[in-house]
C-alpha positions in Angstrom: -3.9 -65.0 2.5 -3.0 -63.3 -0.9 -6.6 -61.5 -0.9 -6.2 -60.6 2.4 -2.6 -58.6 1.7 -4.5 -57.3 -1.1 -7.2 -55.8 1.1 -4.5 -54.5 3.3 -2.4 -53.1 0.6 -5.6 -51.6 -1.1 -6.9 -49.8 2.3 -4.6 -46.8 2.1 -5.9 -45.9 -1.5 -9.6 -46.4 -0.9 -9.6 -44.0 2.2 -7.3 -41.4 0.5 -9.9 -41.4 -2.5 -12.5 -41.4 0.1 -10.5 -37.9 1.4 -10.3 -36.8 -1.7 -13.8 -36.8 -2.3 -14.9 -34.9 0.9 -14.8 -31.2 0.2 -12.8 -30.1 3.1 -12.0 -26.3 1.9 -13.9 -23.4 0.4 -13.4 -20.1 -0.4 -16.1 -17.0 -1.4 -16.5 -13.5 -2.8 -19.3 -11.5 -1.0 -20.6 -8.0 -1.3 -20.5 -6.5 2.3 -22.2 -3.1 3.3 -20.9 -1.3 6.9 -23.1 0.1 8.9 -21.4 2.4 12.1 -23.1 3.0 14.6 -23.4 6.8 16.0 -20.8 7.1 18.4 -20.0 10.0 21.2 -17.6 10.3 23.8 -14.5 12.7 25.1 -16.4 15.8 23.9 -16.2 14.3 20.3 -19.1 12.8 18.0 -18.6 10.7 15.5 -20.9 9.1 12.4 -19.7 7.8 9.0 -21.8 6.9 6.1 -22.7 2.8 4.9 -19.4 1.4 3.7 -19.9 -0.7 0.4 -17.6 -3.5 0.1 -16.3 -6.4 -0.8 -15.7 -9.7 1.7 -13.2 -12.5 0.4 -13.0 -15.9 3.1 -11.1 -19.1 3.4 -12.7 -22.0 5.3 -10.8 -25.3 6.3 -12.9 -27.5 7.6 -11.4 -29.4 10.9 -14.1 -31.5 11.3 -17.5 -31.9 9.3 -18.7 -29.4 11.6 -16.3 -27.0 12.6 -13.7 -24.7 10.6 -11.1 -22.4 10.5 -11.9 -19.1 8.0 -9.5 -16.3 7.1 -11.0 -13.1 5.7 -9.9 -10.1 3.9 -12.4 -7.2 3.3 -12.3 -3.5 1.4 -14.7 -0.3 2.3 -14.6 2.7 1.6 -16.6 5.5 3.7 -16.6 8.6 4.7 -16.1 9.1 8.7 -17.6 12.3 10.2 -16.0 13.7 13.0 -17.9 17.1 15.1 -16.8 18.8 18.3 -17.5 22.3 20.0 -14.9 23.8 17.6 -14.4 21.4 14.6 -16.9 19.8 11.9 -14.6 17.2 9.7 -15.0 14.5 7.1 -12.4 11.9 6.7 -13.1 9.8 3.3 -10.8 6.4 4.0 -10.6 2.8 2.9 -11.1 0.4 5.8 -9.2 -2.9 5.3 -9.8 -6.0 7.7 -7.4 -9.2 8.2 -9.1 -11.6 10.4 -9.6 -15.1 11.4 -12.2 -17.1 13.2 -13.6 -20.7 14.2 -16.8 -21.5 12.3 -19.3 -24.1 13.9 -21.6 -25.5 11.5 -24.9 -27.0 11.7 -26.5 -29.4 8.4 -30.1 -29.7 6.9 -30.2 -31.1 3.8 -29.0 -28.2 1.5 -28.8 -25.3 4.7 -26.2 -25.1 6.7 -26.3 -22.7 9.5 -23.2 -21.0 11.1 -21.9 -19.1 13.9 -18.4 -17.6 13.9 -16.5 -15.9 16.3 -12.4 -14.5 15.9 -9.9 -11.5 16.3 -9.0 -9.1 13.3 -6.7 -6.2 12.9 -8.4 -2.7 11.1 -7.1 -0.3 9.4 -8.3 3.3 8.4 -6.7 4.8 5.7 -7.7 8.3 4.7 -7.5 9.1 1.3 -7.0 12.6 0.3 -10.0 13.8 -2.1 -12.3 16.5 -2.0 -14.5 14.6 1.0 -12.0 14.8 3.3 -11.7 18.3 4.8 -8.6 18.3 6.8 -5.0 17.9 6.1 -2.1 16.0 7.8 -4.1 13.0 8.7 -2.4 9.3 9.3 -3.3 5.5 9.0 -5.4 4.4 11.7 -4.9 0.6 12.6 -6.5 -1.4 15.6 -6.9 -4.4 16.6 -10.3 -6.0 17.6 -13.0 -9.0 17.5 -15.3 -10.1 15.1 -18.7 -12.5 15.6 -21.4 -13.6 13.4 -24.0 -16.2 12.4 -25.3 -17.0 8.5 -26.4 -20.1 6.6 -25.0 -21.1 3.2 -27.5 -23.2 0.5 -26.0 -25.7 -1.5 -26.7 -25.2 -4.9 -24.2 -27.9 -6.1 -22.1 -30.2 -4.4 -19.3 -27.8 -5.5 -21.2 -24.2 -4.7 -23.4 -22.4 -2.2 -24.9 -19.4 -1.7 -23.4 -18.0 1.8 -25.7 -14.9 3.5 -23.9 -13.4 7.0 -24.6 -11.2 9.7 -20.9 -10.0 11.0 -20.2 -7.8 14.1 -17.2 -6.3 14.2 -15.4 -4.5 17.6 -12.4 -2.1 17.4 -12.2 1.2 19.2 -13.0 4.0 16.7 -10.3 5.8 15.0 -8.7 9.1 15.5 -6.5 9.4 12.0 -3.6 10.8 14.8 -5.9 13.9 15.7 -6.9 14.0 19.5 -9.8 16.1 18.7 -11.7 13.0 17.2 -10.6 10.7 19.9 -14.1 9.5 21.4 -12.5 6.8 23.6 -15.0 4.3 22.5 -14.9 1.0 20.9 -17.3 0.3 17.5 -20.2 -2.4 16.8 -20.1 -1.9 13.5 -22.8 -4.2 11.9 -21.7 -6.1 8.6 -23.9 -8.2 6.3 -22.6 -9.8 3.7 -24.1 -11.9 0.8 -22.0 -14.0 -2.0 -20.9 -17.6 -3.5 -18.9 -20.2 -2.1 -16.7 -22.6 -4.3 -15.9 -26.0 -2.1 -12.8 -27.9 -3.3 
């Protein structure tokens, strides 16, 4: 009876060690590079150059195999905006706040991913000698993001994490109606980097 109280009293610690043990949240740096797509519409064309970036992401895991990740990335890159009377440049830091649910796939060391999610956007123009035209403002939309990638376990505590990301938001105008294309963005994001499981 007294080892089986014991046992009873013990059970609580062993499975909270075993909890303890199981990685269930992870979080990674990654250089990202944003690639827009040519864009025309409204009697406006728009094309911007390769963002380079930076991508940081937190993952909880739910399950072994599924996930919730937050994200937070920084561009910069230079929009370019033509019509039958104008020929702009807009130079701006793109920010994006998202979140997703990550279903995960394991074999042996690779894990495969897909993700899917909503974000918010923004466009901020920032007033240097590549952007040609004055009283510009923020730009913030909201849109959806979607992906696949694998990560490679180098160490039960690290991985190596490479993404593609698509992300959706209509295109921005900086508040000027002659760069308003009335389109919506696929703007194709890899990303590569290192994950840190805790």
């Amino acid at each position: 009876m007294k080892k089986s109280l014991l046992l009873l009293l013990l059970l609580p610690l062993v499975t909270a060690a075993g909890f303890a043990q199981e990685s269930r949240q992870d979080i990674s740096a990654s250089g990202s590079a944003l690639f827009p797509p040519y864009i025309a519409g409204n009697g406006a064309q728009l094309h911007a150059t390769v963002g380079e970036g930076v991508l940081i992401s937190y993952r909880y895991l739910l399950t072994p195999s599924s996930g919730l990740e937050l994200n937070y990335q920084y561009a910069q890159e230079v929009q370019h905006f033509t019509n039958p009377t104008n020929n702009n440049t807009v130079h701006n830091r793109f920010q994006e706040v998202s979140g997703a649910y990550v279903r995960s796939f394991v074999f042996r060391n690779w894990n495969p991913f897909i993700e899917a999610g909503v974000g918010g956007f923004i466009f901020t123009p920032i007033d240097d000698y590549k952007t040609t035209i004055q009283q510009i403002s923020q730009n913030t939309s909201v849109g959806g993001l979607y992906g696949a990638g694998f990560a490679y376990e180098i160490s039960p505590s690290f991985d190596i994490r490479a993404e593609y990301r698509g992300l959706i938001m209509k295109t921005p105008t900086f508040g000027v109606n002659n760069f308003r294309t009335n389109r919506y963005y696929n703007i194709s994001d890899p990303v590569i980097g290192i994950a840190y499981h805790f």
